[in-house]
C-alpha positions as CSV (number, residue, x, y, z in Angstrom):
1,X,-53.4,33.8,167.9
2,X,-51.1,31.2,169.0
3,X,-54.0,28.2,168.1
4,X,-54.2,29.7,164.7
5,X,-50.4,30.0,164.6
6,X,-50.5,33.7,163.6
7,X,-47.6,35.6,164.8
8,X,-49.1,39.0,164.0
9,X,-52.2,40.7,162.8
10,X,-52.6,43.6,159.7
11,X,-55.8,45.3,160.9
12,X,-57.0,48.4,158.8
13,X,-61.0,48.5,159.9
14,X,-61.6,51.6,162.0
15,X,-63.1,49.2,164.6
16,X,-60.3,46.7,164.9
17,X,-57.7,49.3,165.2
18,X,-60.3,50.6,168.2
19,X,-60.5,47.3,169.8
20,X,-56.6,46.8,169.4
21,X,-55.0,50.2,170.1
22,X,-58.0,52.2,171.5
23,X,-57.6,55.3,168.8
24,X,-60.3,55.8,167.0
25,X,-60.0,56.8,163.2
26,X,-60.4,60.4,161.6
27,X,-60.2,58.9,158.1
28,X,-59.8,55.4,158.0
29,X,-56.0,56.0,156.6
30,X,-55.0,53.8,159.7
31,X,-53.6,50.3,160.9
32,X,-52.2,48.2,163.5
33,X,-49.8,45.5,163.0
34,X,-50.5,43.2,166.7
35,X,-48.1,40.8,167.4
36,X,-48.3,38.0,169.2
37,X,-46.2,39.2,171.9
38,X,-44.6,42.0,172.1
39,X,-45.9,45.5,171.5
40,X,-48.9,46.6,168.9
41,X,-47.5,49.2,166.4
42,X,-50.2,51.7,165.3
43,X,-49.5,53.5,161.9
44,X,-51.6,56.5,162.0
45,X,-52.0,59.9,160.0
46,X,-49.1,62.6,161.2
47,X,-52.2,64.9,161.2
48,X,-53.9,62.8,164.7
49,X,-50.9,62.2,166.2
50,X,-52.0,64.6,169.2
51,X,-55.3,62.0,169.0
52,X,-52.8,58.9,169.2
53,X,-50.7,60.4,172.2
54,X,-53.6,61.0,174.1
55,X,-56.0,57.8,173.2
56,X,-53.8,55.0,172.2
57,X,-52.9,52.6,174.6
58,X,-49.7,51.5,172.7
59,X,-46.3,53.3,172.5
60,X,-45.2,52.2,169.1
61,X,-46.7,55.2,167.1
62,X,-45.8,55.7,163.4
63,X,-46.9,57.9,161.3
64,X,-47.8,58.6,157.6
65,X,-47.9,61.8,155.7
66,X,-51.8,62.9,154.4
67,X,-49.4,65.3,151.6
68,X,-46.3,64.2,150.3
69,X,-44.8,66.7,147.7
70,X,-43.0,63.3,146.7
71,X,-45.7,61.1,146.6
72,X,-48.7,61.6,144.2
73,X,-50.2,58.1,145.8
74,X,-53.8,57.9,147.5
75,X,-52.6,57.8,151.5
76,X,-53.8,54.2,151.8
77,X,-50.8,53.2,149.8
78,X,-48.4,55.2,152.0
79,X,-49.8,53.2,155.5
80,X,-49.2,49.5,153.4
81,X,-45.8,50.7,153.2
82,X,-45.0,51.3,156.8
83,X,-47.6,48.3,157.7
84,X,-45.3,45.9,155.3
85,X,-42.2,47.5,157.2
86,X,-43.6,47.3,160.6
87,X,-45.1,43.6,160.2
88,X,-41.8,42.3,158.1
89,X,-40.6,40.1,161.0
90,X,-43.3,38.0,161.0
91,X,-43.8,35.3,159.1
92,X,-47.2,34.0,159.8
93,X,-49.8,37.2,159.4
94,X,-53.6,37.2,159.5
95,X,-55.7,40.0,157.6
96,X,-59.3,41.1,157.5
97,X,-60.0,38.3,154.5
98,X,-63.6,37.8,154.8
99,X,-64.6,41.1,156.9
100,X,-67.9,41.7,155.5
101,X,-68.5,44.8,156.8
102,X,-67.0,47.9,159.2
103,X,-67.4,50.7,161.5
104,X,-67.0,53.8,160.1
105,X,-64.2,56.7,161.0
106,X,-64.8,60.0,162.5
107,X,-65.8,61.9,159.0
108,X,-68.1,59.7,158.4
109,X,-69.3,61.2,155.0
110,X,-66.4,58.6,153.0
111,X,-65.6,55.6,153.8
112,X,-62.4,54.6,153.2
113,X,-61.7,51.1,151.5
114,X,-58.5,49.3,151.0
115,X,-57.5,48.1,147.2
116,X,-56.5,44.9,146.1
117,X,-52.7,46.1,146.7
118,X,-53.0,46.1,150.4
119,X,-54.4,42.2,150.0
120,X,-51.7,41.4,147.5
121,X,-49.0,43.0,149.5
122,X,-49.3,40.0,152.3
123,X,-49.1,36.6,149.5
124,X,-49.1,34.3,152.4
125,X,-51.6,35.6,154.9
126,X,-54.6,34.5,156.3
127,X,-58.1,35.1,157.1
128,X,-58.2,36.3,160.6
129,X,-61.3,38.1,160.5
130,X,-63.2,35.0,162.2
131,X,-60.3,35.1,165.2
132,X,-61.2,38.9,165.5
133,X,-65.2,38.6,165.6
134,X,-64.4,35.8,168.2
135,X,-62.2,37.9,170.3
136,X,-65.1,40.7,169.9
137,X,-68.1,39.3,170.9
138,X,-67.2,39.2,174.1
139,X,-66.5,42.6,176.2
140,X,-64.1,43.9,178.3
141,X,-65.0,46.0,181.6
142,X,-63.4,49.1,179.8
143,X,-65.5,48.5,176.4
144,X,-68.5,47.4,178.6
145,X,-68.4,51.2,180.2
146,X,-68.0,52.9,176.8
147,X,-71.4,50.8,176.1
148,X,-73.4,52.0,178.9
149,X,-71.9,56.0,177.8
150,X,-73.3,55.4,174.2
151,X,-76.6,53.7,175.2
152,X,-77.1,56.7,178.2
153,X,-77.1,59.1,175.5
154,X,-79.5,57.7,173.6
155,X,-82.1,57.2,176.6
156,X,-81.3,61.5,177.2
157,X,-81.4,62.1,173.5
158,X,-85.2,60.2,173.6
159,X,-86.3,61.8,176.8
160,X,-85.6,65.5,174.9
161,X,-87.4,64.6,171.8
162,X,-90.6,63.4,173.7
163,X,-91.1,66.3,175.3
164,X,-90.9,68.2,172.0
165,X,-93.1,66.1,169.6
166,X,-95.5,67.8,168.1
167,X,-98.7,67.1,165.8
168,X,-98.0,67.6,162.8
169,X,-94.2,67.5,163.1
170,X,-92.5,65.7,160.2
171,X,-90.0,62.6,160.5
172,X,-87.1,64.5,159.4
173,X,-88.2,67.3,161.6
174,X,-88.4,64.6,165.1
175,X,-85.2,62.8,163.4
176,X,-83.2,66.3,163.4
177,X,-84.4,67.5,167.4
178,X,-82.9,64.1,168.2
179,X,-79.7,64.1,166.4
180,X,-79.0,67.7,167.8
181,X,-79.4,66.3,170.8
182,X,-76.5,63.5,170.6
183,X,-74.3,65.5,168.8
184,X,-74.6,68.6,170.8
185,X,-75.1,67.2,174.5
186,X,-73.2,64.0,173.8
187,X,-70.0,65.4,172.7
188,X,-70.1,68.1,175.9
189,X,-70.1,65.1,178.4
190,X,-66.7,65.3,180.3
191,X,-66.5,61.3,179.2
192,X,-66.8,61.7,175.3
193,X,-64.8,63.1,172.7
194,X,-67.2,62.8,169.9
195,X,-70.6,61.8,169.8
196,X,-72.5,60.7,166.9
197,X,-75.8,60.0,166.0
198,X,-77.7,58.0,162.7
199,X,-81.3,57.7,162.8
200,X,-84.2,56.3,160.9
201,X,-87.1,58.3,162.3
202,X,-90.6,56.6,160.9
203,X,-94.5,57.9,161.6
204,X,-97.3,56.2,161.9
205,X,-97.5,54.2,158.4
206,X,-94.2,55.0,157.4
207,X,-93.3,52.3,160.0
208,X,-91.5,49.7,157.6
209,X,-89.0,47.4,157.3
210,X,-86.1,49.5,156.4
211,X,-87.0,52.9,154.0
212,X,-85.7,56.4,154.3
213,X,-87.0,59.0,156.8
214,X,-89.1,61.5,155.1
215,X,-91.2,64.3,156.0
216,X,-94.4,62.5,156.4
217,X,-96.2,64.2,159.4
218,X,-97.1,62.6,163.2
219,X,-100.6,61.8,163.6
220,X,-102.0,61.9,167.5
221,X,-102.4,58.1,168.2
222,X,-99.9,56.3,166.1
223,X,-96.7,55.4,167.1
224,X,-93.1,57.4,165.9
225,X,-90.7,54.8,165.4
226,X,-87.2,56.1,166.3
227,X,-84.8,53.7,164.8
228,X,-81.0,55.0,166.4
229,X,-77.7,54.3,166.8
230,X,-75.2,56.3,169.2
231,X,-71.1,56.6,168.1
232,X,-69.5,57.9,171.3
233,X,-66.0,57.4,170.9
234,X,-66.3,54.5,168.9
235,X,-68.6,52.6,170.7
236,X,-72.0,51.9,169.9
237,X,-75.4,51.9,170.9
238,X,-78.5,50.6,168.6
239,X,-81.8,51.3,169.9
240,X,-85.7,51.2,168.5
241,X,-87.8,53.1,170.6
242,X,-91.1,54.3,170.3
243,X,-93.5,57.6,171.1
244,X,-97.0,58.4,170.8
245,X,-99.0,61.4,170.8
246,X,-102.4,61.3,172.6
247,X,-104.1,58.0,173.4
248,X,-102.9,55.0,171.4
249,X,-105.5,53.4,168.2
250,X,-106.7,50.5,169.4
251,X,-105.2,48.6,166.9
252,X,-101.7,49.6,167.7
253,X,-102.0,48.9,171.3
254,X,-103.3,45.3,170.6
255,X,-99.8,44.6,168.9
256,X,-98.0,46.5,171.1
257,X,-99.1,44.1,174.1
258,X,-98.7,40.9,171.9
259,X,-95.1,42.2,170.2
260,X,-93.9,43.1,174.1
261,X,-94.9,39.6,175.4
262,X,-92.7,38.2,172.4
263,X,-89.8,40.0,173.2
264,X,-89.8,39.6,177.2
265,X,-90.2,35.9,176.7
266,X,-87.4,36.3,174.4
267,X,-85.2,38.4,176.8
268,X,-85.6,35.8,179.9
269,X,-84.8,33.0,178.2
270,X,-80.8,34.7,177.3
271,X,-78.2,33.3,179.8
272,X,-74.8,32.1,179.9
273,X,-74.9,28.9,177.8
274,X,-78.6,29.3,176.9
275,X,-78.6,28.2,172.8
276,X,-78.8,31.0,170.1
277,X,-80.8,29.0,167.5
278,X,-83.2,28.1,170.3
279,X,-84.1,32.3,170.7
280,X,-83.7,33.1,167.3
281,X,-86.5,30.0,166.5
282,X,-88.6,30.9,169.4
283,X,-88.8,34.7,168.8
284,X,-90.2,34.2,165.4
285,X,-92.5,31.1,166.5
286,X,-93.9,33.4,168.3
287,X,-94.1,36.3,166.2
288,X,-95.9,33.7,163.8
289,X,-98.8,32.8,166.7
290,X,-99.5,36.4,166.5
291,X,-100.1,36.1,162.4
292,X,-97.1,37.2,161.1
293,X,-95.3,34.2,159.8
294,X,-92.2,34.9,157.9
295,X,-91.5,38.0,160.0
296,X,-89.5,40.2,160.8
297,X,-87.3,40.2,157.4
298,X,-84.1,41.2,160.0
299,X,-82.5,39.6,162.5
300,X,-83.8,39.0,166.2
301,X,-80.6,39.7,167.8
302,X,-77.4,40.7,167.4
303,X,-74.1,42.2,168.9
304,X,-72.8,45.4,170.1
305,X,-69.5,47.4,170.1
306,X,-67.4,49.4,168.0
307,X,-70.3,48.5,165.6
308,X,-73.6,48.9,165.8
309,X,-74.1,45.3,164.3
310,X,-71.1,42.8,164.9
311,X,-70.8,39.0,166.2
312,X,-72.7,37.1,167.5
313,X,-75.5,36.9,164.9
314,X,-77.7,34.3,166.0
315,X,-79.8,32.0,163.6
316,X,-82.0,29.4,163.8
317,X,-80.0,27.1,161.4
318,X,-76.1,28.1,163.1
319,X,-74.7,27.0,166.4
320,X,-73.5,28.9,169.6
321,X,-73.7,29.5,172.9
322,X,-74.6,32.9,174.7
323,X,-71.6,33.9,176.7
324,X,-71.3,36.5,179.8
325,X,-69.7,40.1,178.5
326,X,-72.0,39.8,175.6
327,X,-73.6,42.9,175.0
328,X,-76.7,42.3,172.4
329,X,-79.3,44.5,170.7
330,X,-82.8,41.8,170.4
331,X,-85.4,43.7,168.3
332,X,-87.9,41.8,167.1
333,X,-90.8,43.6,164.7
334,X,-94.1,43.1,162.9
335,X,-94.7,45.0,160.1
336,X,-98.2,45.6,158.3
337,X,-98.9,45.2,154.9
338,X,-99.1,48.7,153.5
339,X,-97.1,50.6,155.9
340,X,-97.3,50.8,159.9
341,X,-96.4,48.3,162.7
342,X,-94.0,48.2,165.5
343,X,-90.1,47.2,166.6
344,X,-88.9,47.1,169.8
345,X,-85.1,47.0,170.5
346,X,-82.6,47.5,173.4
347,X,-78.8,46.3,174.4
348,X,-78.4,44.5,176.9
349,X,-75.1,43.0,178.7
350,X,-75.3,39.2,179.3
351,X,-74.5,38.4,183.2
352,X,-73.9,35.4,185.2
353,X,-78.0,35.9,186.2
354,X,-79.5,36.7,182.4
355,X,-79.3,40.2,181.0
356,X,-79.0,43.7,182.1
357,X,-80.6,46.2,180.2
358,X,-78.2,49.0,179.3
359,X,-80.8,52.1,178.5
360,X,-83.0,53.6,181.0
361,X,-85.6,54.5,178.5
362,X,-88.5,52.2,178.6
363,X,-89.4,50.0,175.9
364,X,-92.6,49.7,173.7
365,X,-94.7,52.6,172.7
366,X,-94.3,55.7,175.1
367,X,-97.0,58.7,175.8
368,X,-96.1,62.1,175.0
C-alpha cells in the first residue's frame, strides 16, 4: 500500500473482506475500509454481529441496519454510507476497479453486486484490485490450514461416495450422496462453521468440457468424473477426481496413463522461481503429443483461497514466477469429440522443495 501510495482500502467482495477481517459474509451487504496503519474497520449487517464478535480479527465493528422503517434503500446503499464515513480521512483510497470476479457469501443462492453509486461515491480512487490479487496469491500459515480443512473434506466426501456408486446410478443421484456428505459431515467438524459444497458430477460420455450434471446413468467401466469445489469457512478447495465401476475400457485406461504422465511431469517441474509460462506451454505440448492439440479449452493451473479460482493464472504468453505459500489447483484434461475423456486436478501448496499435495485422495481414475 505504501508503493502504490494508497492510504486506505474500500473492499466489498466477500473474499477480500475474508482475507482482511477474517468474517466471512452472510449476504454480501458487507465492507472493510483497511488503512494503511492503524486499525481495519469492518461495516457489517447488525443481524451477524454475534458472527463478527466471534470471527473478526478487528475491533472496529460497525454495523448497518438490514430494515430501516426510515430508509426505503436497498442495504448496499446504507454500508456506502458508513464506508464513506469510516474511509473520510483518507485521501488516497483504492477500490475493487477491475475485480473480475468474486467469492460468493454464505446464502449463496444471490449474489449480491454493488451499483455504480458505490463506484461514484469515491471520484478519486484507484484500482487496487491488482495490489489485492498480489497480496493473495501468496498464503499465510493461518489461510494455509483453512486449505488443508477444505481440501480434507473433499478427500472424506470422495471416499463416502465410492463406496456407494452404483450401476445404474444417475449423475445427479452420485452428485447429491456427495454434496450430503460436505454439507452434513463438513459442517459437524469441531473446526468448521459451515461447509459448502458445488459439484459438476459427469458419467462416462457426459465427460465434457464444462455442461450441466444430468441424470445420465453410470455404466461399469467408464469413468465418473466428479468435478468439486469445498467452501469451509470461506476457504476453498477445487478438486477433479475420478471413479470407476468394474474394470476400466481399454480405451479409457490408455488415456488415463498418458493424461497422468502429463500432469506428473507437469507437477515436478513447479518450484519456487520455476517460470509459469514455461508449465502452462509444456502441459499443453504435451497434451498435444498425445493428439489433442488445442486442448484443454481451460486453464492448466490456477490459484486457491477464499476462491476456488483466484491469482496466479498462469499463461503461456504472461510472465511470473512460482512463489512458496502458493497454493494451486493444476488440472489438465482431454476431452473426446462426442462426449467422454478425462481431467485430473488437485491443490497443492508450493514449498521450498516443490509441491505438497493437499488431498489424500488419489488422483486419476479410482476402482469401486
Amino acid at each position: 500500500m505504501a508503493d502504490e501510495e494508497f492510504d486506505a482500502l474500500v473492499v466489498r467482495a466477500p473474499d477480500n473482506v475474508l482475507y482482511l477481517t477474517n468474517f466471512w459474509s452472510m449476504k454480501g451487504y458487507d465492507a472493510c475500509v483497511f488503512p494503511r496503519e492503524g486499525e481495519p474497520m469492518l461495516i457489517c449487517l447488525e443481524a451477524s454481529a454475534e458472527d463478527a464478535a466471534r470471527t473478526a480479527w478487528t475491533s472496529d465493528l460497525r454495523y448497518v441496519r438490514g430494515y430501516d422503517e426510515t430508509d426505503p434503500r436497498p442495504v448496499p446503499a446504507r454500508t456506502l454510507d458508513a464506508a464513506i464515513d469510516a474511509s473520510s480521512a483518507y485521501t488516497r483510497i483504492g477500490l475493487e476497479l477491475s475485480l473480475g470476479t468474486q467469492a460468493s457469501d454464505r446464502m449463496v443462492g444471490e449474489p449480491t453486486t454493488f451499483t455504480k453509486a458505490w463506484f461514484d461515491a469515491f471520484a478519486d480512487a484507484a484500482d487496487a484490485a491488482p495490489l489485492l490479487a498480489r497480496a493473495r496469491m501468496l498464503k499465510t500459515g493461518q489461510e494455509i490450514a483453512r486449505l488443508r480443512i477444505a481440501n480434507e473434506i473433499a478427500c472424506q466426501a470422495m471416499h463416502h461416495v465410492r463406496r456407494k456408486l452404483e450401476p445404474g446410478m444417475k449423475e445427479s443421484e452420485a452428485a447429491a450422496i456427495w454434496q450430503g456428505y460436505v454439507h452434513g459431515q463438513g459442517t459437524a467438524r469441531d473446526d468448521v462453521e459451515l461447509a459448502l459444497p458445488f459439484s459438476l458430477v459427469w458419467a462416462g460420455e457426459g465427460i465434457k468440457t464444462f455442461t450441466a450434471t444430468s441424470d445420465l446413468p453410470v455404466v461399469e467401466g467408464e469413468p465418473v468424473l466428479f468435478e468439486i469445489w469445498v467452501c469451509a469457512d470461506g476457504y476453498w478447495a477445487d478438486h477433479t477426481k475420478n471413479l470407476v465401476l468394474g474394470e476400466l475400457k481399454a480405451e479409457y485406461a490408455e488415456l488415463e496413463e498418458k493424461l497422468m504422465a502429463v500432469y506428473t511431469d507437469g507437477c515436478a517441474s513447479i518450484h519456487a522461481q520455476h517460470s509459469m509460462a514455461d508449465l502452462d506451454r509444456s502441459v499443453r505440448e504435451g497434451i498435444a503429443e498425445l493428439g489433442y492439440p488445442g486442448q484443454p479449452s481451460h486453464p492448466i493451473c490456477h490459484g486457491v483461497g477464499a476462491r476456488a479460482h483466484e491469482p496466479p493464472y498462469p499463461h503461456q504468453a504472461a510472465g511470473g514466477t512460482f512463489e512458496e505459500n502458493m497454493v494451486l489447483a493444476v488440472e489438465p484434461g482431454v476431452y473426446w469429440e462426442g462426449g467422454g475423456g478425462l481431467r485430473v486436478e488437485d491443490n497443492f501448496l508450493v514449498t521450498a522443495d516443490g509441491l505438497e499435495k493437499l488431498s489424500a485422495f488419489p488422483d486419476g481414475i479410482v476402482r469401486c
